[in-house]
N, C-alpha and C positions, 0 to 999 in steps of 0.2 A: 532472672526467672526463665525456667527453659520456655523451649515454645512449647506452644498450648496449652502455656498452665492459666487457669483464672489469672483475670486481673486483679489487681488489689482495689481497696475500696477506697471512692471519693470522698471526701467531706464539704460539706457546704457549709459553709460560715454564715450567710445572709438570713434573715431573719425572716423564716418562714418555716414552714407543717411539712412533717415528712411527705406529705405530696403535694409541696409547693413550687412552682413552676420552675427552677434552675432543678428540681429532684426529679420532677420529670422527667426534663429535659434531656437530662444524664441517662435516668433507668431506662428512656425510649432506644437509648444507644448503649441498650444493654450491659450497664455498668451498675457495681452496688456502693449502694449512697447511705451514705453517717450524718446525719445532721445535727451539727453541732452551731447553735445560735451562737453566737459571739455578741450577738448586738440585738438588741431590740426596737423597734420604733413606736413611739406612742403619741399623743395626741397632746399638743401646749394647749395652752391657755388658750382659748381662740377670741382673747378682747382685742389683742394687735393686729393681729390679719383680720377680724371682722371689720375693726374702723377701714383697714388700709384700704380692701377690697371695697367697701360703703365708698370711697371715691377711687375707685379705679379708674374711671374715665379722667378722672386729673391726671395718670398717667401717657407716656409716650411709649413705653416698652412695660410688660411683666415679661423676668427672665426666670426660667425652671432650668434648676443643678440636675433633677431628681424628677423620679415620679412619686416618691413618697408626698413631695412638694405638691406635683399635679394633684393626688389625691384629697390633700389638704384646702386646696382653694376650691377644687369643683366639688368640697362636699357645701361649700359657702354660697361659689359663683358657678351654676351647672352653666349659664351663658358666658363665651367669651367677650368681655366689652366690645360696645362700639368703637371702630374708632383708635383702640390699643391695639401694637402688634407686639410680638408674640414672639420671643429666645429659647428654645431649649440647647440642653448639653445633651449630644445624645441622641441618635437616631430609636432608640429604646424610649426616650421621654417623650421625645415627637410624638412614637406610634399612637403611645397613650391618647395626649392631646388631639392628633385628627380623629382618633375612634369613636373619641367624646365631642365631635363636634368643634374644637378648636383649631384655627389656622395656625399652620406655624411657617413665622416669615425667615428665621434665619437657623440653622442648625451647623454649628463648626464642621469639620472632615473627624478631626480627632475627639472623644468625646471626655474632655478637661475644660475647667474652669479659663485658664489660659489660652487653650486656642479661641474659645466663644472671643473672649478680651479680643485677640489678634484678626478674628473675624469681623467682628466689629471698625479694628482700627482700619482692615484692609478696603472698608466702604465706609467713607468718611461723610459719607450722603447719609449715612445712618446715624450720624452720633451730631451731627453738627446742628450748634444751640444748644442751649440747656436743656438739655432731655432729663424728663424726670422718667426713672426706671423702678419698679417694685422689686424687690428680692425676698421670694420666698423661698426660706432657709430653714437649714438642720439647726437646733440648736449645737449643733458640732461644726460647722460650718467655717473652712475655713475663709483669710479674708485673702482669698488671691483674685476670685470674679469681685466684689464688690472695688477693693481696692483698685484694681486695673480699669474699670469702668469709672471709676472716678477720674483716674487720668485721663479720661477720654476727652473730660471733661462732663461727665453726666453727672446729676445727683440720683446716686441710687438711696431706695429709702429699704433696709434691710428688716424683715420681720420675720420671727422664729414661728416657722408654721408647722413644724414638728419636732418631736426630741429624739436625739440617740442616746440610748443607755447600754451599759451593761445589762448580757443578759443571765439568769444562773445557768451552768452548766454543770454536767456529771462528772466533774475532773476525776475521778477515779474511773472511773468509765472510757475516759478517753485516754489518760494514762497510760490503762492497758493496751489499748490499741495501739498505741505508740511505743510502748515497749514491746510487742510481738514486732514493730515491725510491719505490721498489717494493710497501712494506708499509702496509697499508690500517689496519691495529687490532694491538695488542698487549693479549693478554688475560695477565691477573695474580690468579693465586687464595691468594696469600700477600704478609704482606708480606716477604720473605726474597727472594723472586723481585727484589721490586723491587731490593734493595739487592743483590743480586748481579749484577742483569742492569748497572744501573748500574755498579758494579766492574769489572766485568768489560770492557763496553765503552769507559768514561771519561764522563766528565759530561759532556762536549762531543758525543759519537755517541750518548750517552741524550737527550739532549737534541734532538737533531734527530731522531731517530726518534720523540718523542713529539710533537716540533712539526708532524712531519708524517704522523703516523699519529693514528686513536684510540686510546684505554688505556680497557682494559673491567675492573673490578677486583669479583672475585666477592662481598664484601663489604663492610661500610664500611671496614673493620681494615685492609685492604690499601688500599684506599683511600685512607684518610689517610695511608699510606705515599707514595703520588705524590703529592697534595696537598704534602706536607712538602718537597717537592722542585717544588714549583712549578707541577705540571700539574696538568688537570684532568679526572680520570676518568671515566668513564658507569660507576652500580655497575648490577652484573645484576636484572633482574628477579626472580628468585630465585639464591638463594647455595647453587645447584648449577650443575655442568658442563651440562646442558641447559641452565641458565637463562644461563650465561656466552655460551655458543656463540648462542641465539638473539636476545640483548639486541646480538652483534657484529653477525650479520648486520645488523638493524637502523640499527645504528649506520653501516652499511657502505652500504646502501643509500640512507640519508640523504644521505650526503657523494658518493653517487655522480653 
């Protein structure tokens, strides 16, 4: 691209409104945005998380992957228990949780299910005894946190407090995008996005839209998701939508 030519256009895969906060984010930093859902989140059953949360103070930890998760319990428990403390993954789920009123007692450096695990083992004042822990989870969810915190030896009690699906998209619509050429970065804050965008579109038009765009992937988690598929991501500077949105531009002006 000579210089000064427009940028090419972002896509956001996360499952939000074209002026939903990662579209923002990007168009504040005068960039044009494609929102294409890969994934949608919607609302389980709430008989599981109602009982769990009905004795949350039986607990010693509730751990949050997600803020979809925060959403899900504070529409149940707008108070944080007495008495329980308080994991997120993610200095992004955190925010969530103090703005609402929630303490949070421990937050990884890196924001993965594995580091929370390695944070935990590195203060062993936190895990020692049978700690009973809640996990409100994606129904996608993989088992790397609950598994790792069991070897802690904790009993975590895992509850599907939202779903991820498939969402529809316009595959001729994006298609075209992808056969002009058009799209500059594809930004991915799950890995659910990846394996849906991929579905969605065929491995052959995943494939060239990543041979010819960047992939900005807000964590490692997601990360290794395109890796596993063969490309090779830029992860965010921080594993928030600010950090997603300005790690693209970057990326964007590089290749420009």
């Amino acid at each position: 691209m000579s210089a000064g030519a427009p940028l090419r256009a972002v896509v956001v895969t996360r499952d939000e409104p074209a002026d939903g906060p990662l579209s923002r984010e990007l168009k504040d930093l005068g960039l044009t945005v494609l929102v294409w859902p890969a994934v949608s989140v919607t609302r389980a059953d709430p008989a599981a998380l109602h009982a769990a949360l009905a004795a949350a103070q039986g607990f010693d930890w509730i751990v949050f992957a997600s803020r979809h998760a925060v959403a899900a319990v504070l529409a149940e428990l707008p108070r944080a228990p007495a008495g329980v403390r308080i994991a997120a993954i993610g200095r992004a789920t955190a925010q969530v949780l103090r703005q609402r009123g929630w303490p949070v007692d421990l937050v990884p450096e890196e924001a993965s299910a594995a580091a929370l695990v390695q944070a935990f083992a590195a203060r062993p004042e936190l895990t020692r005894g049978a700690l009973k822990m809640l996990y409100p989870a994606s129904s996608r969810a993989l088992p790397t946190l609950a598994a790792g915190l069991r070897q802690l030896g904790a009993e975590v009690l895992q509850v599907e407090a939202y779903r991820t699906e498939s969402a529809p998209l316009d595959v001729a619509g994006c298609r075209d995008w992808i056969a002009r050429e058009a799209v500059g970065a594809v930004t991915f804050t799950s890995p659910s996005a990846v394996d849906e965008l991929a579905r969605a579109l065929g491995e052959a038009d995943f494939a060239h839209l990543l041979n010819t765009a960047a992939s900005v992937a807000i964590g490692r988690t997601t990360a290794r998701a395109l890796s596993a598929r063969g490309h090779h991501p830029v992860v965010a500077a921080s594993a928030t939508l600010a950090g997603v949105a300005t790690t693209t531009l970057r990326v964007m002006q590089s290749r420009s």
